[in-house]
N, C-alpha and C positions, 0 to 999 in steps of 0.2 A: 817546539816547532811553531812557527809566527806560522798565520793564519790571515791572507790577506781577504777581507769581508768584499771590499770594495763591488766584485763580482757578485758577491753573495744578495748585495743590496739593489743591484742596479737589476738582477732578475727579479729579486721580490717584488721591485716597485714594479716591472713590466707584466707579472702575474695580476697584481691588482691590479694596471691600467685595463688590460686585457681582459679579463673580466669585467669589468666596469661596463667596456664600450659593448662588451658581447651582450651584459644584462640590458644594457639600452636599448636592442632591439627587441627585448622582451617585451610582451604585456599578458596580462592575465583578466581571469573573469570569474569571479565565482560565486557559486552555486550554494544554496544550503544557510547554516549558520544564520547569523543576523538577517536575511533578507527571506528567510522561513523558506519549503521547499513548493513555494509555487511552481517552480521550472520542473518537478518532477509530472510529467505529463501523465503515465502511466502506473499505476499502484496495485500489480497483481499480488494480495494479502499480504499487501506492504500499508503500516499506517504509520502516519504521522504523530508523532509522542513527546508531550511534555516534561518537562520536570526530571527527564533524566541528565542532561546537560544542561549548560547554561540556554544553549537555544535548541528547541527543534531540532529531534533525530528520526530519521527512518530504521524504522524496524517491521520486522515478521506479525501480524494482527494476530493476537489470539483469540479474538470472538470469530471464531468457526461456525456461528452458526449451527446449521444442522449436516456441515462436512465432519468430516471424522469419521463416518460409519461405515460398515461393510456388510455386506449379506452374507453371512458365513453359518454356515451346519452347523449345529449345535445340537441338542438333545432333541427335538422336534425337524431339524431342518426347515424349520420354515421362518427364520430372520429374516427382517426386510433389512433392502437398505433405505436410508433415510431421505426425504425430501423437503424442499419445503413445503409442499402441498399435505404434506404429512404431517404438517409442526400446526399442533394447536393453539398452545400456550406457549410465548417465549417472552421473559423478563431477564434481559441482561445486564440492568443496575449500571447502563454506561453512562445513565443523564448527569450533568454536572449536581445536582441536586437529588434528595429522596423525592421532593413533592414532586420530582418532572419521571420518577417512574410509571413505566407502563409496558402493557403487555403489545410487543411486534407484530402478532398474530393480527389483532384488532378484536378478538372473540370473548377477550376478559375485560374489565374493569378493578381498578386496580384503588382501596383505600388506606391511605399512607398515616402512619401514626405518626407524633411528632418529635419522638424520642429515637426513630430508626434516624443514623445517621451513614453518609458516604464515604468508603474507602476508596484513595488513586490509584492510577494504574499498578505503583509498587507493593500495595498489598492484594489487590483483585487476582483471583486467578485467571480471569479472559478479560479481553479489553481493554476499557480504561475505568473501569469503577467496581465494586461492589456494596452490597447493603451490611451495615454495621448493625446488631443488634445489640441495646448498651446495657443489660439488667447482668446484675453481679449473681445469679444463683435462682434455680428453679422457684424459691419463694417469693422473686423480686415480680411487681406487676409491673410488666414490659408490654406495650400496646402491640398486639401483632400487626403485621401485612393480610388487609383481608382482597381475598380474590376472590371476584363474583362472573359468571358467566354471562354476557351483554347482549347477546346474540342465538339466534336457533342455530349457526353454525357452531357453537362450542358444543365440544367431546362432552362436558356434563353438562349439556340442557336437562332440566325435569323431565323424565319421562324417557329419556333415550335408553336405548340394551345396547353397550357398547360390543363391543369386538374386538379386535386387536388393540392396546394401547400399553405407552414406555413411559414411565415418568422416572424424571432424573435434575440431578442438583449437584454443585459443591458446594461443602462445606468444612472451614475452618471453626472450630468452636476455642475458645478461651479457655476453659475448664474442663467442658462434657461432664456435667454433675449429674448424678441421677436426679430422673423427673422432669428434666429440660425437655419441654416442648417444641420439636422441631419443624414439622410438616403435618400437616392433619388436611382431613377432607369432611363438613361436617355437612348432612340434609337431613330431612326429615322425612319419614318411610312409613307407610300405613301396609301390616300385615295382618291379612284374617282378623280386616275389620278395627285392630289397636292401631296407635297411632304410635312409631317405636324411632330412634336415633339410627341415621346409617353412618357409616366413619371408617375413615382411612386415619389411620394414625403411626408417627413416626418421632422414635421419643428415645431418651437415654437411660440407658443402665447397665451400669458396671463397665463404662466406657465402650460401650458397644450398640447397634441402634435394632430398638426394637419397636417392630410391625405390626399394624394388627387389621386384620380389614372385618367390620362385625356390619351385620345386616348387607352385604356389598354384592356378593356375588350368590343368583337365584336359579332356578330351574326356569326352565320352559315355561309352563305357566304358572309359575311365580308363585308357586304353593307352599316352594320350603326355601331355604336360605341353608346357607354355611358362612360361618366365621372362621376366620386365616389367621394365625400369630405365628410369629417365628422371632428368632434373633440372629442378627449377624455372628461371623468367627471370628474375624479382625477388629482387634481394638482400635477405636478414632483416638490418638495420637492429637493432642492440643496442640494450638497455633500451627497446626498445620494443613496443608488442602486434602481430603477424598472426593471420590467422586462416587457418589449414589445413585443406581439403577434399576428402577422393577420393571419389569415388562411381563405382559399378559397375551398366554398366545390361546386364542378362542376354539381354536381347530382341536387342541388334546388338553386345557384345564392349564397348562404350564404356567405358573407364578414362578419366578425367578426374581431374585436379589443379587446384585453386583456390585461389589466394592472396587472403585480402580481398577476396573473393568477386567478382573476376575471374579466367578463366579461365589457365590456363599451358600445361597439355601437354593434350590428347588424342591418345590410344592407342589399340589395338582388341586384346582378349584371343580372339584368334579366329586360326584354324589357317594361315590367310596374312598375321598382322597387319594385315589392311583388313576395309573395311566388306564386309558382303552374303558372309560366308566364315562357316566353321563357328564356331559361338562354344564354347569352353571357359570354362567356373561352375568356384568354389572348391569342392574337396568337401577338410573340414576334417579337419586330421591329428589323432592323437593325443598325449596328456599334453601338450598346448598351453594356452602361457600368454600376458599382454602383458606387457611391459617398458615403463612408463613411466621416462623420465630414470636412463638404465643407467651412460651418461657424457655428463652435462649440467646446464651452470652456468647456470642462471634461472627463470624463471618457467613454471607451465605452469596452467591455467583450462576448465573446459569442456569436459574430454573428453568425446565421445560416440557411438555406435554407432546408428546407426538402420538397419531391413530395409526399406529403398527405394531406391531413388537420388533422391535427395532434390532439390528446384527448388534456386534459387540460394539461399544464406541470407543474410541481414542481417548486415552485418559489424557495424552500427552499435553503441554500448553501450547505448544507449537507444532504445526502440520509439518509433518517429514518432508512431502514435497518441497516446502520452502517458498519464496515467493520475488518476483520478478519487478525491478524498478526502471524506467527508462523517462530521462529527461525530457523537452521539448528539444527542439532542433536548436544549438544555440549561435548566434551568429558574431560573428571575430570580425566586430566594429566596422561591417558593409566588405569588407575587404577579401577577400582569400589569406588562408594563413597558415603554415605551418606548425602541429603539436609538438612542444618539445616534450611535456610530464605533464601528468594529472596528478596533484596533489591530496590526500584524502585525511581525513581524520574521523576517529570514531572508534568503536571497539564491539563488548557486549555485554548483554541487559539480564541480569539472572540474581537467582543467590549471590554469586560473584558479580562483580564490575570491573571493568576492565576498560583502560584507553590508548588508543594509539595513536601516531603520526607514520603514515605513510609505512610501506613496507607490505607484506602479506598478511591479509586480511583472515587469516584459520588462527584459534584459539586452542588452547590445550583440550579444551572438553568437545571437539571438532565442532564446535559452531564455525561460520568462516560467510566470507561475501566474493562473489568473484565480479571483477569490475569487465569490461567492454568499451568499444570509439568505435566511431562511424564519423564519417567526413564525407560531405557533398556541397553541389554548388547550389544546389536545388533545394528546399525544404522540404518540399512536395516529393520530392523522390527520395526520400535516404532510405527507404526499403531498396532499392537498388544497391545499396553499397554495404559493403560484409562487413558483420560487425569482426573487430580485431580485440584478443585480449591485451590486457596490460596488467603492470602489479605499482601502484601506488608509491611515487615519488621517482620512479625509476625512469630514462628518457625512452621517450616515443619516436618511430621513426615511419615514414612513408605514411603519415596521418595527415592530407594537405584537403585545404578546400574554404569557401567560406563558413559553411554552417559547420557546427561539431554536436553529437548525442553522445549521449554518455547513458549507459545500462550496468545493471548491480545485480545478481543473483543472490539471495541472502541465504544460508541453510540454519536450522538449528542445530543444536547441538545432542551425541549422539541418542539422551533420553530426552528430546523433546523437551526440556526445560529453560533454555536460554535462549535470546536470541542475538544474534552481532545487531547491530545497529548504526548508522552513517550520518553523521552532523553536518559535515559539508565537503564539498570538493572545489578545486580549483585548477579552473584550465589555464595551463600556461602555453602562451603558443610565441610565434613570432610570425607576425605582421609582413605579408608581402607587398607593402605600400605601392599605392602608383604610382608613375614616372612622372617628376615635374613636367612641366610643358615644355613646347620648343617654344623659342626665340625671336624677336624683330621678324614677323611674320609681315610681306610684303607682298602685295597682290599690284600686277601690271595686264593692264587691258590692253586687247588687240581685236582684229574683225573676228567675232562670232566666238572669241574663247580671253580664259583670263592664265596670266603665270601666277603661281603661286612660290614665295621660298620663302625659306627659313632657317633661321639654326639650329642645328639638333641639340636636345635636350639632354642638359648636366647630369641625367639620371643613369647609371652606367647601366641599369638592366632595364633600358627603354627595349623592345622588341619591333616598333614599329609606330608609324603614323595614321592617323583618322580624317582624312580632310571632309570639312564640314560646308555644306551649301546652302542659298536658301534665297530668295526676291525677297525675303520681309524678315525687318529686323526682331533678330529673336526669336526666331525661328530657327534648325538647325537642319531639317529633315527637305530638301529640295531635288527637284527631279529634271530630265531634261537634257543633261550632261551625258555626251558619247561615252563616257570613262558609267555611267549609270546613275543611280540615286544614291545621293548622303546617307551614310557616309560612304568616302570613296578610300581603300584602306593602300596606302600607294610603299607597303612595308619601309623598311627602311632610309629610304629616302630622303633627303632635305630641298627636292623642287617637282614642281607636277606643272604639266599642261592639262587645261579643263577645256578643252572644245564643246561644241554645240551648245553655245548660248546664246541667248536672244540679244541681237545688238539693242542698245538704246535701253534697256532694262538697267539696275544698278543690283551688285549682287552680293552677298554678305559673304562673308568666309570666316572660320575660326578652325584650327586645328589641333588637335589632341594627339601626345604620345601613351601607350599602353604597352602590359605586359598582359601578366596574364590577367589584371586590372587595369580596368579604362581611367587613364589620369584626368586632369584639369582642362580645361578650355583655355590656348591662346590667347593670345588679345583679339580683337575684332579686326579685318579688315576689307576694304571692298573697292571695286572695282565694276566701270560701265564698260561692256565691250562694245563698240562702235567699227562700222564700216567706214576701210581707208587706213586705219590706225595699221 
């Protein structure tokens, strides 16, 4: 069977003409990518991240701070939940640098050895950094992180009886070799007259971390002392993150250890080691300092002190909540315009990696982003106007206006360990240009008024005309005129009579056709109205 193409060709070539002239009216603008996300105006526990694509991505912050907690019953009922007013000590290893570490709180002081070096955001558990500690094995001499108290506000000034207090960390270790020196708390303590070592200590063995608090916590008047050792049940698992937790509740003696924010050992810091018996509180020794990583090979993220005993915390790296991103207003090149698709690229940030173009933004492990539009004429008002969903590459419709926002809801994924993340976006809209101008615009004077006409303007979706007035050239804004003040809007028309003008005067004219865009200025033309004429 012959096969005449001839038809075949002369539709193809009119598909491509066709598209061609439809893409002409396109234009686009975008956001993100190479031009970094300035435009994201709003960053609710949304940060901006390096080094995961070639430019700048938004994603979920993992440095939470002191969010994550909860005040939840526990063995005592008396968990707080966390503040910042709460947070004494906080070192989150996010400086680009070890020397630019320091404690957030402002209550410590912080002295940097020069062998700790910094891991990026892809090995840090929060943020964008953590501290490396480089010695190969418990025998290796690795300079620790010393932490000194700077202030009479810090939880260990000399001499304070604390109360409530949480301390907590992550920690990836290399090895976990027994003998690695993890965390320690060291001063010096004068009992019945000797002069004896107080210490908090936090150490490895048999890949499991063990505690010990000796001279720490005393009686009332400080006549006897108790020392605390225990060991965790969960083995620390190399190259990998835990998260470590003691918290000290003053009211019943409770010492408590948390692994991954399940519970391990509970204690009681009290004169029979059981509940409902005298409780002995730290009262803090002197010229006491911390030892972070004294002899220890990996990772550590997160330190922090808080004065509570603090609910359970979130081990997750990502707040379930999720977090909220919304552009600046963006404006579609002065003009009004129609959205046709917002194009998006980007995926998500975890163990796995993942990239996409456009399409729906949820990932296998339910991390996901849901995108939003708003369109107004106003910048100042787009709270006025509902935000509308949309899904990424797909067409938009009834999206019109000059300005356009664009908003992102990010979630993580179902444990908290990944997060999607957005490289860039692009609005593509179409343009509802202004109407050229009208034509051979000619003004004729008579007594006390002028005629105006013109040809109406080539632009098929002209709406209407602007007649412009004014005694002085270059001016547009003139008053006076029976019809009222400039402009005078005479719709569709192509001639106007302008009554009550001052005879003997000379008067400027220019006229503008508009849609729902004010076009171009006419040529100029003018006109004296004279008595007799």
């Amino acid at each position: 069977m012959r096969i005449n193409i001839f038809p075949i060709c002369v539709l193809y070539i009119f598909l491509i003409i066709s598209g061609s002239l439809f893409a002409i009216d396109e234009k686009s603008i975008s956001l993100g990518g190479e031009l970094t996300w300035i435009s994201a105006e709003i960053k609710n526990g949304i940060t901006e991240a390096k080094n995961v694509r070639p430019y700048s991505v938004l994603l979920l912050s993992s440095a939470q701070g002191t969010a994550g907690y909860s005040a939840l019953f526990g063995v005592t009922g008396n968990f707080a939940a966390v503040n910042e007013s709460a947070l004494d000590l906080y070192i989150s290893f996010n400086e680009s640098s070890a020397e630019y570490y320091r404690d957030n709180s402002g209550r410590y002081i912080l002295t940097i050895p020069s062998d700790v070096e910094t891991a990026d955001r892809h090995s840090a558990r929060a943020g964008s950094g953590a501290v490396v500690f480089g010695c190969s094995g418990a025998e290796a001499n690795n300079g620790p992180i010393i932490i000194k108290p700077s202030n009479r506000d810090a939880l260990f000034t000399p001499g304070n009886r604390l109360r409530d207090f949480t301390i907590e960390f992550w920690l990836n270790p290399f090895n976990m070799e027994n003998g690695e020196q993890i965390f320690s708390w060291n001063a010096a303590k004068t009992i019945n007259g000797n002069r004896t070592m107080q210490r908090i200590s936090c150490s490895a063995s048999k890949n499991k971390m063990q505690w010990s608090f000796v001279n720490f916590f005393t009686s009332t008047d400080e006549s006897a002392q108790i020392n605390i050792e225990f060991a965790g049940i969960t083995p620390i698992v190399p190259k990998t993150w835990s998260h470590h937790l003691i918290r000290f509740d003053a009211s019943t003696g409770l010492v408590e250890y948390l692994v991954n924010g399940v519970s391990e050992v509970i204690v009681y810091a009290t004169k029979n080691a059981r509940e409902n018996s005298e409780v002995y509180t730290p009262v803090i020794g002197g010229s006491g300092n911390f030892l972070l990583g004294e002899k220890f090979s990996g990772l550590m993220d997160e330190v922090k002190i808080h004065s509570v005993c603090a609910g359970k915390s979130s081990v997750e790296k990502f707040s379930a909540g999720g977090g909220r991103m919304e552009t600046k207003p963006v404006d579609l090149g002065g003009y009004k315009g129609s959205v046709i698709k917002i194009d998006a690229a980007g995926g998500r940030f975890g163990s796995v990696n993942e990239f996409r173009d456009n399409g729906r933004f949820r990932f296998s492990d339910d991390s996901e982003i849901n995108f939003f539009i708003r369109a107004g004429d106003n910048p100042y008002q787009m709270n006025n106007n509902k935000w509308v969903s949309f899904t990424p590459g797909s067409q938009i419709s009834g999206v019109n206006g000059r300005y356009v926002q664009i908003a992102a809801d990010f979630y993580p994924s179902a444990d908290g360990e990944t997060s999607p993340y957005l490289e860039k976006l692009k609005i593509v809209y179409s343009p509802q240009e202004p109407p050229l101008p009208p034509r051979n615009l000619i003004a004729v004077a008579s007594d006390g008024a002028v005629t105006l006409k013109w040809k109406h303007s080539p632009s098929p979706d002209t709406q209407g005309y602007l007649v412009y007035y004014s005694q002085v050239r270059g001016e547009l804004f003139g008053n006076g005129a029976a019809l009222g003040k400039s402009p005078i809007d005479v719709g569709m028309a192509n001639n106007v009579l302008i009554e009550g003008l001052k005879n003997g005067n000379l008067y400027y004219f220019r006229v503008a056709s508009y849609n729902d865009n004010a076009g171009e200025f006419s040529s100029e033309a003018t006109a004296r109205p004279l008595a007799g004429l």
